[in-house]
C-alpha positions in Angstrom: 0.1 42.7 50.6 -0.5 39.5 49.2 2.2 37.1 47.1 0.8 36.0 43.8 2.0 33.2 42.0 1.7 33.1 38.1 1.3 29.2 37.1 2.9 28.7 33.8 1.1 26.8 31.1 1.9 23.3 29.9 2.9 23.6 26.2 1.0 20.3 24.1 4.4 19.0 23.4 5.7 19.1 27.2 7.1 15.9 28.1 6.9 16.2 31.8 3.0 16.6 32.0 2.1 13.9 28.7 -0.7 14.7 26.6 -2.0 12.5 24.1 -1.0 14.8 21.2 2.3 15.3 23.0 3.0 11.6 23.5 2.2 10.8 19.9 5.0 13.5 18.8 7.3 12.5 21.3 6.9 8.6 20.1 6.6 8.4 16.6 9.6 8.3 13.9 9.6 11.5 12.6 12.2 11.0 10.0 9.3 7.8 8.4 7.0 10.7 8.8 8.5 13.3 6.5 9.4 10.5 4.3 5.7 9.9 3.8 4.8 13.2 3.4 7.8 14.1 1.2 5.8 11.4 -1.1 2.9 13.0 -0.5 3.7 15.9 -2.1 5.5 14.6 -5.4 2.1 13.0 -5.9 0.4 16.1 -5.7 3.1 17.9 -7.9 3.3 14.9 -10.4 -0.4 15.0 -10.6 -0.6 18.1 -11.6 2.3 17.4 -14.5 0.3 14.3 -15.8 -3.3 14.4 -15.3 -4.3 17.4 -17.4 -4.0 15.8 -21.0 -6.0 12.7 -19.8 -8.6 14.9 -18.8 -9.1 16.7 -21.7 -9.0 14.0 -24.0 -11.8 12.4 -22.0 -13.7 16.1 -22.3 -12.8 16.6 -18.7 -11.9 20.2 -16.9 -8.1 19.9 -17.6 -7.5 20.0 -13.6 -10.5 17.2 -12.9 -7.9 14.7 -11.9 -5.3 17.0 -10.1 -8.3 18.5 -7.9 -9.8 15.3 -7.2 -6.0 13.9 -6.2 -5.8 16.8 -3.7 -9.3 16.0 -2.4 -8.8 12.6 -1.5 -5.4 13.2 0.2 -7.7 15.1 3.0 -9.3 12.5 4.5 -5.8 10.4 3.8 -4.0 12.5 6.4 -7.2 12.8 8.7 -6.5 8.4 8.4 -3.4 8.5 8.8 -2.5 10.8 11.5 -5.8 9.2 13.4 -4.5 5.2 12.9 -0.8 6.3 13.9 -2.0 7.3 17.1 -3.7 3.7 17.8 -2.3 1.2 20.2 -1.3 -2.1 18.8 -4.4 -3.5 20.4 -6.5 -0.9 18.9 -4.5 -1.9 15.5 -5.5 -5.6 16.0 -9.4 -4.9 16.2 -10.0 -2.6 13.4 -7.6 -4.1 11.3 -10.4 -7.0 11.6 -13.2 -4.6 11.5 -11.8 -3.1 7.9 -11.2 -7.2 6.8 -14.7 -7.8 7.4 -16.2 -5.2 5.8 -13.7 -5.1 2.6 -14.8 -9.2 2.4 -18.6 -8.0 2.3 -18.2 -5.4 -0.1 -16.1 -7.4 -2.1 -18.6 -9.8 -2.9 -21.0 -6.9 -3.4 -18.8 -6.1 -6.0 -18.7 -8.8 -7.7 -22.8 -9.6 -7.3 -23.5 -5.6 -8.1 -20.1 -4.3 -9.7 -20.1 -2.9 -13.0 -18.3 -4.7 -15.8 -15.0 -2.9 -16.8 -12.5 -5.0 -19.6 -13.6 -8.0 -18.3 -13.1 -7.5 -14.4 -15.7 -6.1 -11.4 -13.6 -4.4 -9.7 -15.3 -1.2 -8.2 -18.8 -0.7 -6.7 -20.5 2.5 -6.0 -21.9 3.5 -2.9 -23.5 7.5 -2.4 -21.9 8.4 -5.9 -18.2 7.3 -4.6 -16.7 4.7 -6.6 -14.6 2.6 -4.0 -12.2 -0.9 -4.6 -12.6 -2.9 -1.8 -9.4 -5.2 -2.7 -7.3 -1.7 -1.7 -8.6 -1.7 1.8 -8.4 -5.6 2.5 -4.9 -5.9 1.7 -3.2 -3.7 4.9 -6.2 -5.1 6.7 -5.5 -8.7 5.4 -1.5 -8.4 6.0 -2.0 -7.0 10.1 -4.7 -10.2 10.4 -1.8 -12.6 9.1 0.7 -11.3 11.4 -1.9 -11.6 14.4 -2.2 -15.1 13.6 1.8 -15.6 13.1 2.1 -14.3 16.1 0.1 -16.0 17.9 1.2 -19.3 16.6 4.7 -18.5 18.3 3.2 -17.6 21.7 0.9 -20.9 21.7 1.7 -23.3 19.6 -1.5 -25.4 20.4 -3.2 -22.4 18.6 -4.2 -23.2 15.0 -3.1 -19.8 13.9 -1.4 -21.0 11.1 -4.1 -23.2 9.4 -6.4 -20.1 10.2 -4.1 -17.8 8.6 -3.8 -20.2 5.2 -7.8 -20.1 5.4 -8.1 -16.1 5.4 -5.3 -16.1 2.6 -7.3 -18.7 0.1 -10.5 -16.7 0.9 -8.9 -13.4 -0.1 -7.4 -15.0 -2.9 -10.6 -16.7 -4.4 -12.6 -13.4 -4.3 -9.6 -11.6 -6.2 -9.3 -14.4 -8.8 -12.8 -14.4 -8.9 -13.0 -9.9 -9.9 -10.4 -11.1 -11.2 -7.5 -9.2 -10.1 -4.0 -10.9 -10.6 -2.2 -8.3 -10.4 -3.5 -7.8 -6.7 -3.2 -11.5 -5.8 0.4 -12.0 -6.8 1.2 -9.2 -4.3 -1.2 -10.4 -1.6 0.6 -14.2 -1.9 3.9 -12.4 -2.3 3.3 -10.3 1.3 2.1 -13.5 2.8 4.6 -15.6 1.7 6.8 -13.5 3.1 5.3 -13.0 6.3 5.4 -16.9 6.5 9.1 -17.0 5.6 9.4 -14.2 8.8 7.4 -15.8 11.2 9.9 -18.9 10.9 8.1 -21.2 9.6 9.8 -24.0 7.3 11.4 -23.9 4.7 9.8 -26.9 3.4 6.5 -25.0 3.8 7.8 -21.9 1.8 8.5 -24.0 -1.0 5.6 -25.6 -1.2 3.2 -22.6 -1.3 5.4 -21.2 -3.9 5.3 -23.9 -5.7 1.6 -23.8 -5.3 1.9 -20.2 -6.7 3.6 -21.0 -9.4 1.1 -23.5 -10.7 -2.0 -20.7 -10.5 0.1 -18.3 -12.2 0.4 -21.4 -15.1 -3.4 -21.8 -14.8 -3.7 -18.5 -15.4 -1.9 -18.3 -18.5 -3.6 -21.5 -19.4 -7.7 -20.5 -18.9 -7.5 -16.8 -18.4 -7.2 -15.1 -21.8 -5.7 -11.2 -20.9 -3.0 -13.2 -18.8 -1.7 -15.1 -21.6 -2.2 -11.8 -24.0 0.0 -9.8 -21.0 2.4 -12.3 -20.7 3.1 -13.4 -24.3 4.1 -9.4 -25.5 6.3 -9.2 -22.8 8.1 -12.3 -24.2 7.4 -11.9 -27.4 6.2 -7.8 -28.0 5.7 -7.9 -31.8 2.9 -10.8 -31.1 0.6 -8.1 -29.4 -0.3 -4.2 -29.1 2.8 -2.8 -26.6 2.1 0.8 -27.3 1.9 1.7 -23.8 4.8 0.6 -22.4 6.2 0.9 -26.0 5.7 5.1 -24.7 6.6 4.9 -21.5 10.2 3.6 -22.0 10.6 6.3 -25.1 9.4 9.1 -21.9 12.5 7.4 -20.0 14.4 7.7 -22.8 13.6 11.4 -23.9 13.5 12.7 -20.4 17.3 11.9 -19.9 19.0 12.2 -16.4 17.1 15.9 -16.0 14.0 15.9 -17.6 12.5 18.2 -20.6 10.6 20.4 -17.7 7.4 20.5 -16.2 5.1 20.3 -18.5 7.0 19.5 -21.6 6.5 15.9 -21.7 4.8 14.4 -24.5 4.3 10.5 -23.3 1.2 11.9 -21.6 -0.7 13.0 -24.4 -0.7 9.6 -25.6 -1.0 7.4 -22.6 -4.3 7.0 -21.6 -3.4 5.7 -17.7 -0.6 8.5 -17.8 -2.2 10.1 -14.2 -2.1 6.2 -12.3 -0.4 3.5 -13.6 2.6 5.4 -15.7 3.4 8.3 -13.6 6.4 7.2 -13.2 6.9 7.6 -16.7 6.0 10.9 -16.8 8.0 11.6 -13.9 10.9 10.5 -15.7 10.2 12.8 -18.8 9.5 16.0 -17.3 11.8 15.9 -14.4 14.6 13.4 -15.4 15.6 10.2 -13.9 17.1 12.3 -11.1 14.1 12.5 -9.8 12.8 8.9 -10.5 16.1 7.9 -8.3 14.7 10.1 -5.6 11.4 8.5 -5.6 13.1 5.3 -5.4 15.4 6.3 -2.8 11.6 7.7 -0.5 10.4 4.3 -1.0 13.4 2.4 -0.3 13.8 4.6 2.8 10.1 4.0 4.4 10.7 0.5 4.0 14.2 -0.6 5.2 13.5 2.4 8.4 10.1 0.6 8.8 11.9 -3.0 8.8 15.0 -1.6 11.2 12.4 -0.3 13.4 10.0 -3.6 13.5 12.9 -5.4 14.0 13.7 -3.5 17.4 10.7 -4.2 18.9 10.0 -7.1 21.4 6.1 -7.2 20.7 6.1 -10.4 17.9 2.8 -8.8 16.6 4.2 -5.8 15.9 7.1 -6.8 14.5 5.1 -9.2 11.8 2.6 -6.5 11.6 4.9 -3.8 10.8 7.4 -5.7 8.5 4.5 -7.1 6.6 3.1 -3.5 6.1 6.4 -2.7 4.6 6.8 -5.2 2.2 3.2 -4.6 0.9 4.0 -0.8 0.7 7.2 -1.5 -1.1 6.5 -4.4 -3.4 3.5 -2.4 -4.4 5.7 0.5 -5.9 8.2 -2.2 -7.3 5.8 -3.4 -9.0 4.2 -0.4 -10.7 7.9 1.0 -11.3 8.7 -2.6 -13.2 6.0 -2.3 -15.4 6.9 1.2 -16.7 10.6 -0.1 -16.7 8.9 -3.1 -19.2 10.8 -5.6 -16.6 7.8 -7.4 -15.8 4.1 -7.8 -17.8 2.3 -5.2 -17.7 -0.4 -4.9 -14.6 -2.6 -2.4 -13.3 -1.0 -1.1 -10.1 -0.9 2.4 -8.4 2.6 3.6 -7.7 2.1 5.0 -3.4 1.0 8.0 -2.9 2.1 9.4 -6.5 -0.5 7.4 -8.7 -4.1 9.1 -8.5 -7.0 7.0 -7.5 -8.8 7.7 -3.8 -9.4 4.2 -3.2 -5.5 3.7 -3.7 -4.3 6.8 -1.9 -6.7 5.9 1.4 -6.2 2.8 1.5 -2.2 3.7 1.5 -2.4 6.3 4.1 -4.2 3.6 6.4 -1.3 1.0 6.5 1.1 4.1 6.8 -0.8 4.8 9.5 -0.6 1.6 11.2 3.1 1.5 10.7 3.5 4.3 12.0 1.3 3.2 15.5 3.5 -0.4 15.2 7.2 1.7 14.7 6.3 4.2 17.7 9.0 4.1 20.9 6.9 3.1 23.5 7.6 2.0 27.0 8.7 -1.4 27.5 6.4 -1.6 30.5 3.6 -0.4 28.1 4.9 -3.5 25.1 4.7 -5.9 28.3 1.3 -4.9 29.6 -0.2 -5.3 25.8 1.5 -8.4 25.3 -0.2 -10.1 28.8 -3.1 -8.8 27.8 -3.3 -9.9 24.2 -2.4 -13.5 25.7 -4.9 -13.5 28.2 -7.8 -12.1 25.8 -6.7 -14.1 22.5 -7.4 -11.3 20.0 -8.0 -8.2 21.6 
């Protein structure tokens, strides 16, 4: 009588016989993962508190908005799960890929775009209206920390003077939609990046002194500056009613909120659904909540830093800290502006704002800091390090 054998199978998440899926789980910070996704879904929930009144004052269906925000966070997840799984290598070359196509539609934009309040900001292409600038940016930030990096390993490289050329070009096609909003935070990441990568000091304070001066331009040449910037100094000198509502939301919504659905800032604020959720956040759910948001972002990007910060891989480290401070000084600034701490500026608060553009954009730096924070071998760091040396860019 024979002996049979039964040969058990391999679960996906075994470690001892690796799969890709399994080596992904295995690797990645789980705790920044349900961080993100914890966002994720206040933005659907807020989305659905705030988006309704716009829409039907605009002769929308009232759930236009909130279905559209659900749509778009699809193919967010299908990015971000997908980039997360890259090597830093991988990371590297479409990062470049994504730079060079946001450049070309960018100009498109500006050659084809359609006028809106004085900026070209969106173009559309098969019906979908997309914003380039959202896409360059993570692109733009893992580019600059290539090049940072790079400068350390070989000096004789002119990485820096190339990375100072990609910045001016980025920032002349954003001055030019224009978009200062954007270009304060893309010379804000930068400088940063600089200020990590080592460089001097002297440096540092040049370029912001540099900055400083095309902010004064700006207020000089560039009417809607100077209008944004005088009512926040002086509010009586201009119309404030937005903000003007979105601090009484802060104010009626308390510590707990009046309850979903109960607020009354959003009937009246026309960008209640993008650039004042927060707002809205604050008047139907309290500034319990608000604190909580505050607390998820502050959480992906100090874990993000403490992470980068472990590694040995210089690209990585740049890379992932730079994608951090984008992500975070991006919801600073949005949360400013409905705290009236700072002029207001058009900017989507992560994840929780609607607008796909914004939201895939978002999910595709996540994703690469999510690939740049995963524990991999240090063999495997080693090997990708040779070989990024020996091939320059790859």
């Amino acid at each position: 009588m024979g002996v049979t054998s039964a040969i058990p199978e391999t679960p996906m998440l075994a470690r001892d016989q690796p799969t890709p899926f399994s080596d992904w789980w295995w690797t990645i910070d789980k705790l920044l993962l349900v961080a993100i996704g914890a966002l994720m879904l206040g933005g659907v929930i807020l989305s659905l508190a705030a988006s309704p009144p716009v829409a039907t004052r605009i002769g929308l269906d009232p759930f236009h908005f909130f279905s559209r925000h659900v749509l778009f966070l699809l193919p967010s997840l299908i990015v971000l799960i997908g980039v997360s799984f890259l090597s830093p290598r991988q990371i590297r070359r479409l990062a470049l890929l994504v730079f060079v196509v946001s450049i070309l539609l960018i100009v498109a934009t500006l050659v084809f775009g359609a006028e809106v309040k004085g900026s070209r900001r969106w173009i559309t292409l098969l019906g979908v209206n997309i914003q380039a600038s959202e896409s360059a940016k993570p692109a733009f930030v893992v580019m600059a920390a290539w090049l940072f990096a790079e400068s350390t390993r070989r000096p004789e490289m002119p990485a820096t003077s190339m990375a100072i050329a990609l910045l001016l070009m980025l920032v002349a096609l954003l001055v030019m939609e224009p978009d200062f909003g954007q270009t304060v935070l893309v010379l804000m990441v930068w400088g940063a990046l600089f200020f990590i990568a080592g460089m001097r000091m002297v440096w540092v304070a040049g370029l912001a002194g540099l900055a400083m001066a095309g902010l004064f331009g700006a207020y000089l040449l560039v009417p809607h500056v100077a209008g944004r910037i005088r009512r926040f100094l002086n509010p009586s000198s201009g119309d404030t009613f937005q903000v003007d509502m979105a601090m009484e939301a802060f104010w009626n919504g308390g510590w707990f909120g009046l309850g979903p659905g109960e607020g009354v800032a959003k009937r009246s604020l026309p960008d209640s659904h993008t650039d004042f959720v927060f707002a809205v956040a604050a008047e139907e759910f309290g500034i319990i909540l608000c604190l909580a948001l505050v607390a998820l972002f502050a959480f992906v990007v100090i874990r993000t830093l403490m992470r980068a910060y472990a590694s040995e891989d210089m690209f990585a480290r740049f890379a992932a800290s730079g994608l951090a401070i984008l992500f975070g000084m991006q919801a600073a600034i949005n949360m400013a502006v409905n705290l009236q701490l700072i002029p207001a500026k058009g900017m989507t608060l992560p994840f929780i704002s609607y607008g796909g553009s914004s939201i895939i954009s978002l999910a595709y730096g996540v994703g690469m800091i999510l690939a740049l924070t995963r524990q991999r071998p240090r063999t495997e760091m080693e090997s990708m390090n040779d070989s990024g040396v020996a091939r320059g860019y790859a």
